[in-house]
N, C-alpha and C positions, 0 to 999 in steps of 0.2 A: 707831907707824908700821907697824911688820909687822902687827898688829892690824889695822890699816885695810885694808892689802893683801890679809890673809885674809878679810876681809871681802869685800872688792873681788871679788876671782877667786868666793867662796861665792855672790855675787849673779848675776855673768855664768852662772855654769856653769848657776844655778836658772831662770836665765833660758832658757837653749840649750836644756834639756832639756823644757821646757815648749813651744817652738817645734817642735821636733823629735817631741814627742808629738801637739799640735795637726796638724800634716802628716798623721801615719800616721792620724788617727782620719778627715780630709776625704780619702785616699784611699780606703779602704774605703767611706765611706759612698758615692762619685763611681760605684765600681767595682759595690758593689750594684744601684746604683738605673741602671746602664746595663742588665746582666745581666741583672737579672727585668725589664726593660721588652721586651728583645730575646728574651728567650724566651716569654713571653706570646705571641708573633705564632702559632709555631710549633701551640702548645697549641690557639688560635683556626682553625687552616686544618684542623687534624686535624677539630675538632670540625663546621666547615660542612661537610668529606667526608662524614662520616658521616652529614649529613642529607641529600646528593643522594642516596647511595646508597640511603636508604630512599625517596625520592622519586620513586627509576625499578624499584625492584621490581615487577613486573605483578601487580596481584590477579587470582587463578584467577577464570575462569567460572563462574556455577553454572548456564550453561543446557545444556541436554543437545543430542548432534551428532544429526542427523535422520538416518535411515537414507539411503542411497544410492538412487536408481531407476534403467529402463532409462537414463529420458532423459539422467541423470547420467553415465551408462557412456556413453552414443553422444557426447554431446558432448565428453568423454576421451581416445577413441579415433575419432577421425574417419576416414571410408576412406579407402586411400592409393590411388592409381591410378598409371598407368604404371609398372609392375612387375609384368606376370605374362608370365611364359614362354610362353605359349600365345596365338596369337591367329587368325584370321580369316582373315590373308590369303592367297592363291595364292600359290605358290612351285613349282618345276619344278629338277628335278637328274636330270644324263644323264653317263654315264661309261662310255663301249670302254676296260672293264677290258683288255681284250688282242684285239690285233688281230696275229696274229705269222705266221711265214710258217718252214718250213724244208725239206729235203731228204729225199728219202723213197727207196725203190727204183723202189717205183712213178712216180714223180713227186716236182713240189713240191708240199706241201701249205699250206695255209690254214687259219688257224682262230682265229675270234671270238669274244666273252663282253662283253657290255653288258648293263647296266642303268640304270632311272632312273625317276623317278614324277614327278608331277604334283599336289598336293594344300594341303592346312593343314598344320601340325603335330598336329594328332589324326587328319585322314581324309585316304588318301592312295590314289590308285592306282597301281600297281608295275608294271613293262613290262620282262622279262627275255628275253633271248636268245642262245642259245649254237650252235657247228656247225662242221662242219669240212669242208672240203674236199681233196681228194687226185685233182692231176691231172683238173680240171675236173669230178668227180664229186663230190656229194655224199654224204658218207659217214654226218654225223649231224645232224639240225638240230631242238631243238625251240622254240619261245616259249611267254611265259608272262604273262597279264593278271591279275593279284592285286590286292584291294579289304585296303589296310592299314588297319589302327587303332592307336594309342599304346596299351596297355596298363600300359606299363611306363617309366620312364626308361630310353631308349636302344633299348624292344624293343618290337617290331609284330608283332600276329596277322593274316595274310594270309588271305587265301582266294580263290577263283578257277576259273580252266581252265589245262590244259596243251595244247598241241599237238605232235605228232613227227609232222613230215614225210615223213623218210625213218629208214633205208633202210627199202623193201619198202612196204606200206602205211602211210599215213597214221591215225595212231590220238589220240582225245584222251579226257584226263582233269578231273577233279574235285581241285582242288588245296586244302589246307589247310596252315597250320603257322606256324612263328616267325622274327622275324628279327634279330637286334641285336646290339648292344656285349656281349661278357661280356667278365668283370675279367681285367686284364693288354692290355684292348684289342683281343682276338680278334674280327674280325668272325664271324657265324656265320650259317647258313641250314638251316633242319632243315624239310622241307616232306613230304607224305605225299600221294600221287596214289591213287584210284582210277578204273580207267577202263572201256571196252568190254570185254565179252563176258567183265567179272570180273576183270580183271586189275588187280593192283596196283603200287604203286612206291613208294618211299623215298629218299631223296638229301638228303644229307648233306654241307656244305661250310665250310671251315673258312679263314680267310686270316689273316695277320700282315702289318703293315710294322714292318720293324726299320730304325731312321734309321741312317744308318752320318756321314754329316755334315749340312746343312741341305736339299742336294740330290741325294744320294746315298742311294737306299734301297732296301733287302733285303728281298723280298717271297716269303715260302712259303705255297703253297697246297695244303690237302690236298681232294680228293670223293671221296666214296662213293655205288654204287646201288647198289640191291636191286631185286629182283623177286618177285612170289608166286608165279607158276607162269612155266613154258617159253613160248616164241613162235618157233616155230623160222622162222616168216618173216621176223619181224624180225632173228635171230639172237640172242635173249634169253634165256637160261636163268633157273632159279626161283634165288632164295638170294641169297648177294651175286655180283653181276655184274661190276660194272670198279671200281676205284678209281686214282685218280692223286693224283702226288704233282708240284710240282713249285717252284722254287728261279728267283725272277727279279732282277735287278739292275737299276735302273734309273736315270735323270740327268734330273730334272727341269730343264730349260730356264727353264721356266715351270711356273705348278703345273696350267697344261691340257693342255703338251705335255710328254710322257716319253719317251725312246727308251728300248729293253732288248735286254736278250740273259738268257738260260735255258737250266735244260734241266728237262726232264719226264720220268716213265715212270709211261706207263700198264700197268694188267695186267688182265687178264680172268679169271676164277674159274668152279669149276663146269660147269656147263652150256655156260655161254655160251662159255668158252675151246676149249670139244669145238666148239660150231658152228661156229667160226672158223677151227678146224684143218681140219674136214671142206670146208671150203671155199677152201682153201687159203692163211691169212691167219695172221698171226703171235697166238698169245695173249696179246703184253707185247713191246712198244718201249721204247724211249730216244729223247729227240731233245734237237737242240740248236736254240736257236729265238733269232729277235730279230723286235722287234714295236715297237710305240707303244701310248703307254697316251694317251689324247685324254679333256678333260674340257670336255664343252660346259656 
């Protein structure tokens, strides 16, 4: 009987263990044969990359680039039009720099300074005139007709005639010289006269605007002459003759119309201060002036 029994239990156990090893061997083989079928896929997608990649590599050219011609160049670089600075048309600019008026011993006096041309931006002709008045006399007046040329960004070679009216005879010149923007914005005029019976001249003028707000602006002007030799009808002496200086404020309304108020002082030198005395006239004033500055 226990015989049997050991028997019994010896057969189930040989049994279980056989069941139990049968499982473990159709697991592995299940887990195998998933595994390398799912990783094949992997292997296959690497290996079709690698054949686009060689598929879209560019073979080099072996034909050589042909040199360039003009024709090559102009059809490149095509003209560009509507873009140049300069052109053709008529234009006109007129400005009574100062037209001011103030108190004198003598009298009231007057006194004007205008310019403006007429031309292209390269040819231009230039129409200047200056003079003063004291007590219904005229005391100085000359004008001036100048043929400009651009030479320069900002600056014109003139040339032309002068005329001085008064005082005493009427005398004219031969005018040359320069005119334009130098740096910081100084307007400038440097012009050189020769005239009758040998006489020379020089004049020299210098202007700033300093903006003090949009319509508020600060205007100093300096001139200087010269002369070669005496004229004692004119009351001219040789060397430097007058220079002024002078300080104006102005309030633009509009940018045509400005009122102002100033002051200036002229002085006379040389010669010319002796003629003035001998005749009984002051060699160097001061005054206090208010004017209009008009931009047609």
């Amino acid at each position: 009987m226990v015989v049997a029994k050991t028997y019994l239990f010896a057969v189930v156990g040989v049994a279980f263990v056989a069941t139990h090893a049968g499982a473990q061997s159709m697991d592995h083989s299940q887990m195998q044969g998933m595994d390398h079928s799912q990783m094949s896929t992997p292997a296959d997608d690497h290996a079709t990359h690698k054949k686009d990649v060689t598929k879209k590599t560019p073979v080099p050219s072996t034909m050589p680039i042909p040199p360039l011609t003009d024709a090559d160049r102009a059809a490149a670089t095509p003209p560009h039009g509507g873009h140049d600075m300069m052109d053709n048309a008529v234009h006109s600019y007129l400005l009574l720099n100062r037209l001011e008026t103030w108190n004198d011993k003598p009298g009231r006096g007057v006194a004007w300074e205008g310019k403006g041309w007429i031309g292209t931006d390269l040819n231009r002709v230039w129409l200047r005139s200056e003079g003063e008045r004291v007590s219904s006399h005229t005391q100085a007046a000359s004008t001036e007709v100048l043929y400009g040329r651009s030479v320069l960004p900002w600056w014109n070679a003139v040339a032309g005639v002068r005329h001085d009216s008064s005082p005493g005879a009427g005398q004219s010149f031969a005018a040359f010289g320069v005119r334009g923007l130098a740096p910081q914005k100084f307007e400038i005029e440097a012009t050189a006269y020769v005239g009758q019976r040998g006489q020379t001249a020089a004049r020299f003028e210098a202007e700033y605007e300093l903006l003090l707000t949009n319509r508020l602006i600060l205007q100093p002007l300096v001139e200087v002459n010269a002369y070669g030799k005496d004229d004692r009808l004119r009351g001219i002496g040789s060397g430097l003759s007058t220079a002024e200086a002078g300080l104006r404020m102005r309030y633009e309304f509009t940018r045509q119309f400005a009122p102002y108020i100033g002051v200036t002082r002229e002085q006379s030198f040389g010669h010319t201060a002796d003629f003035r005395r001998q005749a009984d006239k002051r060699s160097g004033q001061a005054r206090f002036v208010a004017g209009f500055r008009i931009w047609f």
